[in-house]
N, C-alpha and C positions, 0 to 999 in steps of 0.2 A: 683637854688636849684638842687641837682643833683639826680640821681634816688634812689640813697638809702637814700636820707633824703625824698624824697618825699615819698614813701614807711614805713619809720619808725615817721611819724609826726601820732604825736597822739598818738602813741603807746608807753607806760612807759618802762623805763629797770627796768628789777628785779632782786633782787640780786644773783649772782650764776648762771644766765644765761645769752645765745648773744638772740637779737631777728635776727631772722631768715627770709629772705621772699624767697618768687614763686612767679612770676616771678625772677630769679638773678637780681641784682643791674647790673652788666655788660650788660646784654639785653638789647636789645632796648624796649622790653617789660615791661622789670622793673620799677618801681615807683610805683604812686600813684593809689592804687584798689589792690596791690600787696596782698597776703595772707600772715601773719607775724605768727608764732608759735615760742614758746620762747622753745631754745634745750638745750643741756649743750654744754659750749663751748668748748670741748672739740672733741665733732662730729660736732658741726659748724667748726670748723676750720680746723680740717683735711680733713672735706667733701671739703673746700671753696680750702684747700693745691690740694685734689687731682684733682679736677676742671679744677683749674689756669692749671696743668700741661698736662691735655688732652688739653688743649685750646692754651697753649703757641707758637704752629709751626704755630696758623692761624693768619691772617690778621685781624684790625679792619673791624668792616662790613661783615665779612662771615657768611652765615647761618650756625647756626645747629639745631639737634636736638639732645633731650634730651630723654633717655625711662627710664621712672621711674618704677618702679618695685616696 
């Protein structure tokens, strides 16, 4: 099972929303304990677009960090 099914078990889709989690699914943190809040998809996936693109020049396996504001 991979981290974002571990992560999204148990938790229903609702209509007009993505479910969302913290830890990322990409993390090795991610999955199962992960925090799931339902967004509009619309800020899910431009948040997840601009992500992928800060993240795209590194290696699997590289740390980062994240400052949430």
């Amino acid at each position: 099972m991979s981290g974002r099914e571990e992560s999204l078990k148990g938790v229903p889709t609702k209509p007009g929303y993505d479910r969302d989690e913290w830890p990322m699914a990409v993390c090795e943190e991610g999955g199962a304990g992960a925090d799931i809040r339902y967004v509009t998809p619309s800020d899910n996936r431009g948040a997840g677009s601009w992500v992928g693109n800060q993240m795209s020049g590194y290696s699997d396996g590289t740390r980062v960090l994240f400052f949430v504001q």
